[in-house]
C-alpha positions in Angstrom: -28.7 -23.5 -49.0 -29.3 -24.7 -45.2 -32.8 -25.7 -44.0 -32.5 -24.0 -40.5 -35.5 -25.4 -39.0 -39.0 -26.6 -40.2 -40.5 -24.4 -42.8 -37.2 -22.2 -42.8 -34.5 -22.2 -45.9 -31.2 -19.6 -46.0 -29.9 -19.1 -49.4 -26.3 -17.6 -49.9 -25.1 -16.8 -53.1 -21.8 -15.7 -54.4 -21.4 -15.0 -58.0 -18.8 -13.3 -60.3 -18.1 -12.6 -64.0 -15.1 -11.4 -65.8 -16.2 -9.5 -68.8 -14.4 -8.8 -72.0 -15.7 -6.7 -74.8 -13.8 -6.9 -78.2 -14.5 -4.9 -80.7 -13.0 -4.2 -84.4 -14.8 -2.1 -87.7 -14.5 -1.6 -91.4 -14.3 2.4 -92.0 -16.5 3.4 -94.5 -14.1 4.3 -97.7 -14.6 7.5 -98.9 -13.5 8.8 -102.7 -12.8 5.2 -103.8 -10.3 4.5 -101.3 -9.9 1.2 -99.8 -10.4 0.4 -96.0 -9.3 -2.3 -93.9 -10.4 -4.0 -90.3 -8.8 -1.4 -87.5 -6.8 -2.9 -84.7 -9.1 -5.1 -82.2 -10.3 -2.5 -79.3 -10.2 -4.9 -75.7 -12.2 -3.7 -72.9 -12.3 -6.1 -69.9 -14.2 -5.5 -66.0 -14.9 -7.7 -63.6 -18.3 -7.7 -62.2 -19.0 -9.6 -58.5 -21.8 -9.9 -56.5 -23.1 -11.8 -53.2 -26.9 -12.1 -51.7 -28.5 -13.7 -48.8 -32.1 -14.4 -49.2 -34.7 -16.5 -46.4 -37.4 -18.4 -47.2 -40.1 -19.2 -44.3 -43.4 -21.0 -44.6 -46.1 -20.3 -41.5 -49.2 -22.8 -42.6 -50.7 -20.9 -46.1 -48.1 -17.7 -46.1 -44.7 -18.2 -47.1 -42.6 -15.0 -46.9 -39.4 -14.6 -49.0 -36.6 -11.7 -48.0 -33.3 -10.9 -49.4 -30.8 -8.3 -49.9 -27.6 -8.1 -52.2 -24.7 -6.1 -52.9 -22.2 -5.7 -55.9 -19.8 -3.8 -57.8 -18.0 -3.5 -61.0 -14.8 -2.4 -62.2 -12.8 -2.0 -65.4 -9.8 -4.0 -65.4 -7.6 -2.6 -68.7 -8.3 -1.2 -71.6 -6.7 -1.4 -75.2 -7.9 0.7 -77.9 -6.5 0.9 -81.1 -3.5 -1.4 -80.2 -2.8 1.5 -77.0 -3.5 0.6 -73.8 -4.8 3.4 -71.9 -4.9 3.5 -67.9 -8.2 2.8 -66.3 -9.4 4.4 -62.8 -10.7 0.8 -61.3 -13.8 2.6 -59.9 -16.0 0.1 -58.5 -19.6 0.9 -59.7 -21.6 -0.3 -56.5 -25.2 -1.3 -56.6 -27.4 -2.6 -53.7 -30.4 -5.3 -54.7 -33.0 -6.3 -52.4 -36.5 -7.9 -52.5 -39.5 -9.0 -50.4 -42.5 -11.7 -51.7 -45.3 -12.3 -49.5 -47.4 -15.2 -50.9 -50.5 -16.7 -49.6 -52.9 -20.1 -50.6 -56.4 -19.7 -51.1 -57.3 -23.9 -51.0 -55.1 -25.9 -52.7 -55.5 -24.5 -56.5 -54.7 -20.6 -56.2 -52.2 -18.6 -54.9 -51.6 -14.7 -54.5 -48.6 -13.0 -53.9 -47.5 -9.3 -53.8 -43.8 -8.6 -54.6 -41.5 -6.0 -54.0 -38.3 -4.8 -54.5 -34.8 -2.7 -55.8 -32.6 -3.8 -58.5 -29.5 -2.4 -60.1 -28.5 -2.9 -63.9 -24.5 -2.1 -64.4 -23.3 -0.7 -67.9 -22.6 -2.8 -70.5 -18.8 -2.6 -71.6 -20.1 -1.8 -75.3 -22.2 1.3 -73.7 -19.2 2.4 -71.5 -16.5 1.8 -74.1 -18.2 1.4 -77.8 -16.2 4.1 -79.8 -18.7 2.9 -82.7 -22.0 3.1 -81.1 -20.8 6.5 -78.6 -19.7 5.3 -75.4 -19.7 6.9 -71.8 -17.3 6.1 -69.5 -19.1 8.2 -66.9 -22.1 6.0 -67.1 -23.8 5.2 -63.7 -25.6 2.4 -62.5 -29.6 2.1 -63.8 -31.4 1.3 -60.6 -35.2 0.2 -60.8 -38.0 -0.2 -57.8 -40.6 -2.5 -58.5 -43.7 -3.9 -57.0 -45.7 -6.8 -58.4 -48.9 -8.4 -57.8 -50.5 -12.1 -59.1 -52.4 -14.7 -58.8 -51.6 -18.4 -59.3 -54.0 -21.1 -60.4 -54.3 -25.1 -60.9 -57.8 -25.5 -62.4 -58.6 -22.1 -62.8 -61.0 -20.8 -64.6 -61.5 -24.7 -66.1 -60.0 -28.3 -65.2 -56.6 -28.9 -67.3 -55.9 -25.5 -67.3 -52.8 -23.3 -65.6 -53.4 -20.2 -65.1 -51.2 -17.0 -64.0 -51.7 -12.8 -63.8 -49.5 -10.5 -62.9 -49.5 -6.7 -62.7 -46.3 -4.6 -62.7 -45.2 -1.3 -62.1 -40.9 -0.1 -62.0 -39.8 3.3 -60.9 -36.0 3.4 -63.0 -33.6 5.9 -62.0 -29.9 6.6 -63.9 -32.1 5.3 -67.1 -29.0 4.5 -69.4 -30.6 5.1 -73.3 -28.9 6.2 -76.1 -28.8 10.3 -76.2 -28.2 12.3 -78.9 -24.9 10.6 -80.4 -23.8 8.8 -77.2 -25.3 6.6 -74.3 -26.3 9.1 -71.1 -28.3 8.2 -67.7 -30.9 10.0 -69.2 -33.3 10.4 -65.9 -36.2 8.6 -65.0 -38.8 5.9 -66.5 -41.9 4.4 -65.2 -43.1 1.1 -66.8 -46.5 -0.5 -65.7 -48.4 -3.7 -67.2 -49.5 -6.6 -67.1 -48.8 -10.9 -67.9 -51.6 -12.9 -68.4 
């Protein structure tokens, strides 16, 4: 973080996971027969991401914008003690977000919220020969918008008190189809946190 001038913040962030999935299963044993663990299945990806965000307070409003970007890729696979070739696609995503807020006297707030946010596949939906895997699985993508309020005091003394109201547009939905996981379309959920 650097505090650029008064009132002003830059945030940069750099972030990275290496992600293993290991997975082993007792068949069922059909006619009496007896079954035993199968080899260990080892799926591992590396997942990397970086954003820049900015912060900037002018007197009540303070205005928050950032944008991100990042990618996952399968980095080997070993099923069944084999180990199969992998295509080292890099699933990409793009993540950005805008939050406006603004103080009404010093015990309440409001604030209205948007943004886009990407959700990569799991290894275990990609890979899970138990549970029907995809490898062709795309990345679930979501717009959402958001609106609150914030209050100290509000509606009685002691008390803390926040709302919010929610609404996300998902595309690529990733949901368990049939007998395997699919991007099954598009979802709309809507609420609200009191």
């Amino acid at each position: 973080s650097w505090a650029l001038n008064k009132g002003n913040r830059l945030d940069i962030a750099l972030h990275y996971d290496f992600d293993v999935h290991r997975e082993s299963e007792i068949p069922v044993p059909r006619g009496g027969e007896e079954s035993g663990w199968t080899p260990w299945a080892h799926d591992y990806a590396h997942v990397f991401s970086g954003a820049v965000e900015d912060t900037q307070v002018f007197g009540r409003w303070r205005l928050v914008a950032g944008f991100g970007a990042g990618g996952m890729s399968l980095l080997a696979r070993d099923l069944l003690g084999k180990s199969y070739s992998v295509s080292h696609r890099v699933l990409p995503a793009l993540e950005g977000r805008i939050v406006i807020e603004r103080s009404l006297g010093e015990k309440l707030l409001v604030l209205l919220a948007g943004g886009h946010k990407a959700r990569f596949p799991t290894l275990k939906e990609l890979f899970s020969e138990t549970v029907g895997g995809n490898p062709d699985l795309e990345v679930e993508r979501a717009w959402m918008l958001e609106m609150g309020i914030d209050g100290i005091g509000v509606p009685a003394a002691g008390l803390e008190t926040s709302m919010r109201l929610f609404c996300n547009v998902i595309q690529d939905l990733i949901e368990k189809y049939r007998d395997s996981y699919a991007n099954v379309g598009r979802a709309l959920t809507a609420g609200g946190d009191l």
